[in-house]
C-alpha positions in Angstrom: -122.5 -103.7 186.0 -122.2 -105.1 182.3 -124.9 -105.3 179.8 -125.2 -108.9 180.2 -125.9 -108.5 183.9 -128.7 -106.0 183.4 -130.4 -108.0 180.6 -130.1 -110.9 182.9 -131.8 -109.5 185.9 -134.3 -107.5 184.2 -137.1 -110.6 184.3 -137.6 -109.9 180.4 -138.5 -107.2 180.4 -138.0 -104.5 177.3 -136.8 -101.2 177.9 -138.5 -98.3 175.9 -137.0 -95.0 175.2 -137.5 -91.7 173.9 -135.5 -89.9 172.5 -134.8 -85.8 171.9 -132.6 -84.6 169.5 -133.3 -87.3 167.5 -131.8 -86.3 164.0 -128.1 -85.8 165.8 -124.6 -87.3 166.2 -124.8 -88.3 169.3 -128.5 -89.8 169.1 -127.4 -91.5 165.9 -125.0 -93.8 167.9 -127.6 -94.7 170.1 -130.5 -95.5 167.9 -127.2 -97.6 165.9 -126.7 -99.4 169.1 -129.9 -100.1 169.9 -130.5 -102.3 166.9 -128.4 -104.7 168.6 -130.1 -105.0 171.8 -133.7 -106.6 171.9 -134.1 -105.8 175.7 -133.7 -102.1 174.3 -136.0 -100.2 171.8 -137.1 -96.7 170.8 -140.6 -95.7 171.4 -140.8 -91.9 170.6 -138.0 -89.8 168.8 -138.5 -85.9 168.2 -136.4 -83.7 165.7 -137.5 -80.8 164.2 -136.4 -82.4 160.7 -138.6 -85.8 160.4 -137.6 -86.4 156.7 -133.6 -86.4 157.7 -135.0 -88.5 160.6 -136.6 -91.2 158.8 -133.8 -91.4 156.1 -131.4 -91.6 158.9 -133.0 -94.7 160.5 -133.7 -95.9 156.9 -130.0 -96.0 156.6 -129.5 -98.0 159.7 -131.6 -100.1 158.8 -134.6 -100.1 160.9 -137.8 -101.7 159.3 -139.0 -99.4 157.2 -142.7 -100.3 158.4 -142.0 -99.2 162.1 -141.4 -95.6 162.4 -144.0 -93.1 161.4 -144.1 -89.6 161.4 -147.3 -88.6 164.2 -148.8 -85.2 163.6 -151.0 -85.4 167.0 -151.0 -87.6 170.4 -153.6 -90.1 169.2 -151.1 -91.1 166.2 -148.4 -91.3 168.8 -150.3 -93.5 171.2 -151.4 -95.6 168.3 -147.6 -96.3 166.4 -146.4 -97.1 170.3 -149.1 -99.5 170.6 -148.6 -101.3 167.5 -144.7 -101.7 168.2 -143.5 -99.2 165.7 -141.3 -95.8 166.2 -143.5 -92.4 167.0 -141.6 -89.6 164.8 -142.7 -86.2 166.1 -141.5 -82.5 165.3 -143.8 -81.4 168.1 -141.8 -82.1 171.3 -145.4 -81.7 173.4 -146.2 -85.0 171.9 -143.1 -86.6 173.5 -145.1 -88.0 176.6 -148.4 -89.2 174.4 -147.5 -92.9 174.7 -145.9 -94.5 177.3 -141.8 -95.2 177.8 -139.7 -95.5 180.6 -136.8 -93.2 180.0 -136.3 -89.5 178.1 -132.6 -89.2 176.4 -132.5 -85.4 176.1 -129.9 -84.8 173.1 -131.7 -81.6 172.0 -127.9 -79.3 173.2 -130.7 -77.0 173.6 -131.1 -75.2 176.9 -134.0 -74.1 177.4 -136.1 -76.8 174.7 -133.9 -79.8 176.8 -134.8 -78.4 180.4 -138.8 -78.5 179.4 -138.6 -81.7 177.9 -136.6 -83.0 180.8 -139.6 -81.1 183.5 -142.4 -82.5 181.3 -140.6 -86.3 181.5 -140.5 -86.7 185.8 -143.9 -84.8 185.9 -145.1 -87.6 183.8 -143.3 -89.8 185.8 -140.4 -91.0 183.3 -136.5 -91.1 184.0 -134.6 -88.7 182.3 -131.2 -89.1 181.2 -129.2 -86.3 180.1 -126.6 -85.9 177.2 -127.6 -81.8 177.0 -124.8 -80.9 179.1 -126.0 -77.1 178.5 -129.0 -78.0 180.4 -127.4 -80.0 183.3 -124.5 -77.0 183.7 -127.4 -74.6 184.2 -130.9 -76.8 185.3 -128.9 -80.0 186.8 -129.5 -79.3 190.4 -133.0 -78.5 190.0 -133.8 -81.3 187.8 -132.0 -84.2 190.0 -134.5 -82.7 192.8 -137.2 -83.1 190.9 -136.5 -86.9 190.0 -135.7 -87.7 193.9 -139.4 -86.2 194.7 -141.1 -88.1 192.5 -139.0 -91.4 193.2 -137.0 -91.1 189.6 -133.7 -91.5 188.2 -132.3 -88.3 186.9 -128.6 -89.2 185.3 -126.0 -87.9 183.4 -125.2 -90.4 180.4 -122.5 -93.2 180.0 -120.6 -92.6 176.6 -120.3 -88.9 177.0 -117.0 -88.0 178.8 -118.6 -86.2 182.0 -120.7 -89.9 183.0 -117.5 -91.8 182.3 -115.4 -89.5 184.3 -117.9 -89.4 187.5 -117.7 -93.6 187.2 -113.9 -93.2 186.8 -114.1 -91.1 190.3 -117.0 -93.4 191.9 -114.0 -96.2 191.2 -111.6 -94.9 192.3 -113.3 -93.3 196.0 -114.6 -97.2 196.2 -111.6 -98.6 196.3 -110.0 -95.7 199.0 -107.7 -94.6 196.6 -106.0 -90.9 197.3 -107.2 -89.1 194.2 -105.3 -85.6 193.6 -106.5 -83.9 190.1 -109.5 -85.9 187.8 -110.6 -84.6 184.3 -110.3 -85.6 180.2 -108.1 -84.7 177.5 -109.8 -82.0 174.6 -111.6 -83.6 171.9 -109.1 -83.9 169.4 -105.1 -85.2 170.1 -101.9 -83.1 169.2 -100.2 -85.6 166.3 -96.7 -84.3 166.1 -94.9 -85.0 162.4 -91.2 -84.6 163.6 -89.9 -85.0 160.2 -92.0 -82.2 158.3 -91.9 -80.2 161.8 -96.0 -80.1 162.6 -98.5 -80.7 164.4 -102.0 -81.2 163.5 -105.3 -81.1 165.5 -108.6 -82.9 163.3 -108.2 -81.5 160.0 -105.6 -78.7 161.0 -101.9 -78.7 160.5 -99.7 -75.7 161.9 -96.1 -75.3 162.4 -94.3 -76.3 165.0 -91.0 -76.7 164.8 -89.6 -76.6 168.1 -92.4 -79.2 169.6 -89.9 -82.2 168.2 -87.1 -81.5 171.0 -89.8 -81.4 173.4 -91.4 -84.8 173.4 -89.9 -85.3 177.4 -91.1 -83.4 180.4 -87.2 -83.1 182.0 -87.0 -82.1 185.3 -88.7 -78.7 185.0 -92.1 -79.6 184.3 -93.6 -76.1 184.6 -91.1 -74.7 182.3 -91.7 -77.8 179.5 -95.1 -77.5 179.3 -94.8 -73.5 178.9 -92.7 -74.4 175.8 -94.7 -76.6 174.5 -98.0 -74.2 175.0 -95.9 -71.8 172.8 -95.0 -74.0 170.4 -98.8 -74.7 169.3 -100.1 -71.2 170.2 -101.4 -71.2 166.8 -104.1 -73.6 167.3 -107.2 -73.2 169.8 -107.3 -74.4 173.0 -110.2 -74.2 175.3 -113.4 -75.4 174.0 -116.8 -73.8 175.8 -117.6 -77.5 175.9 -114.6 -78.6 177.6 -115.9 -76.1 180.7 -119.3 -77.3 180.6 -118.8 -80.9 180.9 -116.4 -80.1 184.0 -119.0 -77.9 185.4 -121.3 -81.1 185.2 -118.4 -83.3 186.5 -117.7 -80.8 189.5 -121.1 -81.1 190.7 -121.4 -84.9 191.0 -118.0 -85.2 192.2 -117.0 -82.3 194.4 -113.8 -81.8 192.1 -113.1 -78.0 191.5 -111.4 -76.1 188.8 -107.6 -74.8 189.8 -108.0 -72.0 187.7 -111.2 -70.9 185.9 -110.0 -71.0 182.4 -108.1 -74.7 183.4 -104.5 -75.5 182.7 -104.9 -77.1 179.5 -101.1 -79.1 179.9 -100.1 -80.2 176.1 -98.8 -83.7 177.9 -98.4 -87.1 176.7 -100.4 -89.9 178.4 -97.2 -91.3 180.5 -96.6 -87.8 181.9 -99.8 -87.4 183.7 -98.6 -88.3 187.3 -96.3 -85.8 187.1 -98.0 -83.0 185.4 -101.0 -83.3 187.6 -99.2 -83.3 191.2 -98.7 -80.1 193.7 -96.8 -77.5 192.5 -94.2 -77.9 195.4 -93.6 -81.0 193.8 -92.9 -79.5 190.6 -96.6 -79.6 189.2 -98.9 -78.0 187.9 -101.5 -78.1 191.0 -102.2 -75.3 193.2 -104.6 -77.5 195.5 -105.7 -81.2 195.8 -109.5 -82.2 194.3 -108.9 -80.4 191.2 -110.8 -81.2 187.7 -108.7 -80.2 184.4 -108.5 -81.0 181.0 -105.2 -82.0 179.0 -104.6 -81.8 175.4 -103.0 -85.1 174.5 -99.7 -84.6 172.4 -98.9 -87.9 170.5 -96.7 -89.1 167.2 -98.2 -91.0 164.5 -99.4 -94.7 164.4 -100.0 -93.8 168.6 -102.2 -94.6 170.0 -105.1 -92.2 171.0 -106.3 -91.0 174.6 -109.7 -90.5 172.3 -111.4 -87.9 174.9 -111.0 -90.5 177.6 -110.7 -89.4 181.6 -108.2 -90.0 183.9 -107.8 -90.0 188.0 -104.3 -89.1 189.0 -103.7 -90.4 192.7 -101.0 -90.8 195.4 -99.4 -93.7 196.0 -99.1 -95.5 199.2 -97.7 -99.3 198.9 -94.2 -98.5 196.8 -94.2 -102.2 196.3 -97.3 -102.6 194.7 -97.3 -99.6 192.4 -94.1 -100.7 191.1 -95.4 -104.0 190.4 -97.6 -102.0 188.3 -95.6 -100.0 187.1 -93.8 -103.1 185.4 -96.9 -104.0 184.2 -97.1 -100.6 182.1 -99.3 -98.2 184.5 -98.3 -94.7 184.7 -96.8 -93.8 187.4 -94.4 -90.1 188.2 -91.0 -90.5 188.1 -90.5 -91.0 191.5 -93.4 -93.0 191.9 -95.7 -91.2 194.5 -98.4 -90.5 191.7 -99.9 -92.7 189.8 -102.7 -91.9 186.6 -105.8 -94.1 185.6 -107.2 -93.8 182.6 -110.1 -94.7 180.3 -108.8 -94.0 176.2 -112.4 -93.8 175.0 -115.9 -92.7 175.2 -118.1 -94.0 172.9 -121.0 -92.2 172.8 -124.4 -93.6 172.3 -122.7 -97.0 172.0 -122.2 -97.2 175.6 -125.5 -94.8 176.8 -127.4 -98.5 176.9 -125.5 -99.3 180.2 -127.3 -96.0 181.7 -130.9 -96.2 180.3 -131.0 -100.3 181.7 -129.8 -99.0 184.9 -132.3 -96.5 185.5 -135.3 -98.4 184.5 -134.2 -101.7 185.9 -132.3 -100.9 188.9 -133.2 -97.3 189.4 -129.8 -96.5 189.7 -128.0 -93.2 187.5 -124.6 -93.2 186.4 -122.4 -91.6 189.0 -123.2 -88.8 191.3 -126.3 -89.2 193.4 -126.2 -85.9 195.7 -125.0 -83.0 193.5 -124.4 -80.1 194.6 -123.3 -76.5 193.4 -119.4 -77.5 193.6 -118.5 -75.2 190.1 -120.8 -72.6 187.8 -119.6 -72.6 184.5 -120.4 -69.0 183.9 -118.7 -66.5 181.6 -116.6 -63.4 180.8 -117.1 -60.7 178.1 -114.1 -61.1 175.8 -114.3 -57.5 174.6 -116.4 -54.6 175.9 -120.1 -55.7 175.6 -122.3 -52.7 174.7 -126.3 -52.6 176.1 -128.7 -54.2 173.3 -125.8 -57.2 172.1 -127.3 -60.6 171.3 -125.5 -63.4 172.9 -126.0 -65.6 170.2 -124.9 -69.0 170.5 -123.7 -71.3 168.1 -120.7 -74.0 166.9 -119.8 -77.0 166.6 -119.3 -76.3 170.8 -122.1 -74.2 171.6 -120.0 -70.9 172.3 -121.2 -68.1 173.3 -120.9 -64.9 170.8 -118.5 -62.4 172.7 -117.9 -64.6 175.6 -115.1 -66.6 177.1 -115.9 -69.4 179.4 -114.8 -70.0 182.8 -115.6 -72.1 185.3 -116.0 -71.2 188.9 -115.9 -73.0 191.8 -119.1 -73.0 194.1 -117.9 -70.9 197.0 -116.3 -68.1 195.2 -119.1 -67.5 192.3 -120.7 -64.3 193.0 -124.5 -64.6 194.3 -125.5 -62.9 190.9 -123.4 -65.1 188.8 -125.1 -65.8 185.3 -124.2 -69.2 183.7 -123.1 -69.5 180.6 -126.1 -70.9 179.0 -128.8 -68.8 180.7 -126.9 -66.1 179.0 -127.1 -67.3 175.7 -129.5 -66.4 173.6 -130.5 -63.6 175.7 -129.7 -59.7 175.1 -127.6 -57.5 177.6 -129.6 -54.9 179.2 -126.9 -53.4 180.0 -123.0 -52.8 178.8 -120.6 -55.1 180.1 -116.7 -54.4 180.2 -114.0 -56.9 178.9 -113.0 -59.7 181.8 -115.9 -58.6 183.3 -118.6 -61.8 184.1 -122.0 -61.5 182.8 -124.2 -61.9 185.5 -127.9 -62.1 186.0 -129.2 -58.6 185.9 -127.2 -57.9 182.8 -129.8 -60.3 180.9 -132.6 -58.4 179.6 -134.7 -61.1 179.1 -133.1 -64.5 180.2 -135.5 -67.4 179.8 -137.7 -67.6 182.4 -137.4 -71.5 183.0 -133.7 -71.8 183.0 -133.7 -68.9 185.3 -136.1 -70.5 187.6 -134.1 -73.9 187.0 -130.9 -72.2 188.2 -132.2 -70.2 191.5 -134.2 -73.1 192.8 -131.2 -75.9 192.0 -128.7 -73.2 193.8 -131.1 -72.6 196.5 -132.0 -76.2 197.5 -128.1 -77.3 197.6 -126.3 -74.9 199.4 -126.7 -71.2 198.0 -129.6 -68.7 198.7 -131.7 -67.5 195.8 -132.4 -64.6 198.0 -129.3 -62.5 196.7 -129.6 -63.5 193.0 -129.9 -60.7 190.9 -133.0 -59.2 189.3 -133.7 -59.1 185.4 -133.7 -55.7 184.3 -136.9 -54.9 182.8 
């Protein structure tokens, strides 16, 4: 459903939002879009920071007369009332004036999940772009919007909503989907010419990437290559895990391998990178969520953190037709990839918050369920008494690598990542060992409420969780 539809059947009505996290990137693209949409408006925005707030929606040029910084609920109420923008460092005051929908953008996990709880128990829709709270308080929180008749929904412009529409698509139409997922945040840009490759604002070596730009007939053993060749740069953001996680459980896709395949492929190659290993792919088993990281030249076009569905054929007519047409296809044309080149953010979040309010409907999964755990493994030995701190541009965890699990084969104990962070071991923890929950000294004690009643309500048994140690 487009924009024009919703504003269309919405009987005039305005949409009003609040809005966590206010003061960062992501919420920046929303409050941008938002100026564009009259059906659309913020009501209440919180950041701990009100003066980079306000000089941030000074700069996108928001009435300076509407948004004023509220020190207690009776300025909130008031600014609401008189049409203006409640700014509040106080995230308690969040629910002071009335709205219809919480965007929870704190990244926080344990400041997201009670802003999310304090939302449905005062009766308002939540969507979430805190992945780190879905990954751990998801479950939990999508049961507490379907007891109170609410929406509870992951949001469109962030890659884990646009992949679970991708997949809602694709199942719709009874298409055979084999492997689903995104490519990392940043492409691969190969200079064959000076011999490098460069990822955002890094540029490494790489000589030998030039005379592997095709797949040949050993897939396997071209990609291995080509893994070498950029060794030198990172690969596997914590993020990456945690927004699979978050896909996994709306879709029912697993992870192949806990620390994913991470193929350096180009777009066209996807069909046959992503097909069964017998068939000279990379895939173990079918329903299998991955990431890529996109290898492209210059003046290419990007695959911009977009998502993809790879999927069996079944017509060879027809997919040849498309493949005429310039859709991906294998080689030998049993596979075919579908992709999305973008996700945009808080430009496209609109499309979620309009569907909640005025259709009640989230974007994606409906029934999610405990299908991966993003959890963790110490990197190194992990003495009793270390912080794990977390931090970064992708939230990682300090000492930590992270994997992701599926469902069935997490242990009962199993800590996920971001319960673990920002709590201290009680204990020492060996390398490749996972953290799990009675390592935690003192986990949070909502998160860790979040995460035993979500598990317990959608397949798993708190009973065997672990204990705290004291």
């Amino acid at each position: 459903m487009n924009l024009h539809h919703l504003f269309a059947d919405s009987g005039g009505r305005t949409v009003r939002y609040a809005l966590s996290g206010a003061g960062g990137g992501f919420a920046r693209t929303l409050l941008a879009q938002s100026r564009r949409l009259p059906g659309l408006v913020p009501a209440v925005l919180c950041d701990r920071d009100l003066p980079r707030l306000r000089a941030m929606l000074d700069g996108l040029g928001y009435d300076a007369a509407l948004p004023a910084e509220c020190p207690d609920a009776t300025a909130v109420a008031e600014t609401v009332a008189r049409g203006g923008i409640a700014l509040v460092a106080d995230a308690a005051l969040l629910t002071a004036a009335p709205w219809d929908i919480l965007v929870e953008a704190t990244g926080s996990p344990a400041d997201g999940l009670a802003m999310a709880e304090a939302a449905l128990a005062a009766d308002r829709h939540v969507a979430m772009v805190s992945k780190e709270v879905d990954s751990v308080a998801g479950l939990h929180l999508a049961d507490l919007a379907a007891a109170r008749g609410l929406v509870y929904t992951t949001a469109d412009g962030d890659q884990p909503a646009n992949l679970i529409g991708l997949v809602t698509w694709a199942e719709l139409l009874g298409l055979d989907i084999v492997a689903i997922g995104k490519s990392t945040e940043y492409d691969l840009v190969l200079d064959p010419e000076a011999g490098t490759v460069t990822q955002l604002d890094t540029t490494v070596p790489a000589p030998q990437l030039a005379g592997l730009l095709t797949l040949g007939d050993d897939v396997r053993a071209t990609l291995d290559a080509r893994a070498a060749a950029v060794a030198d740069l990172p690969t596997g953001a914590t993020a990456d895990y945690c927004e699979m996680a978050v896909v996994a459980n709306n879709t029912g896709f697993g992870p192949d391998t806990e620390r994913l395949h991470y193929p350096v492929a180009r777009i066209a190659e996807l069909a046959d990178v992503y097909r069964p290993r017998e068939e000279g792919g990379l895939l173990a088993r079918d329903g299998v969520v991955d990431v890529f990281s996109a290898l492209r030249l210059p003046g290419e076009a990007s695959f911009a953190g977009g998502v993809f569905v790879v999927v069996r054929t079944d017509d060879p007519v027809t997919w040849e037709t498309l493949r005429e047409k310039g859709h991906v296809l294998s080689k030998d044309g049993k596979y075919a990839a579908i992709y999305l080149p973008y996700h945009l953010m808080g430009v496209e979040t609109p499309v979620s918050l309009l569907s909640a309010v005025l259709h009640h409907r989230p974007s994606g999964g409906t029934d999610p369920r405990s299908y991966a755990v993003l959890a963790g493994r110490a990197r190194t030995d992990l003495p009793a008494g270390t912080a794990l701190a977390m931090g970064g541009h992708h939230h990682d965890v300090t000492g930590v690598q992270a994997v992701l699990l599926r469902g069935e084969e997490a242990p009962d104990d199993i800590a996920p990542l971001y319960l673990a962070a920002h709590a201290t071991l009680a204990r020492p923890v060996a390398a490749g060992e996972p953290i799990r929950v009675a390592d935690l000294a003192d986990p949070d004690p909502g998160l860790l409420g979040a995460w035993r009643a979500g598990r317990a309500s959608r397949g798993f048994s708190a009973g065997t969780e672990g204990t705290p140690a004291a």
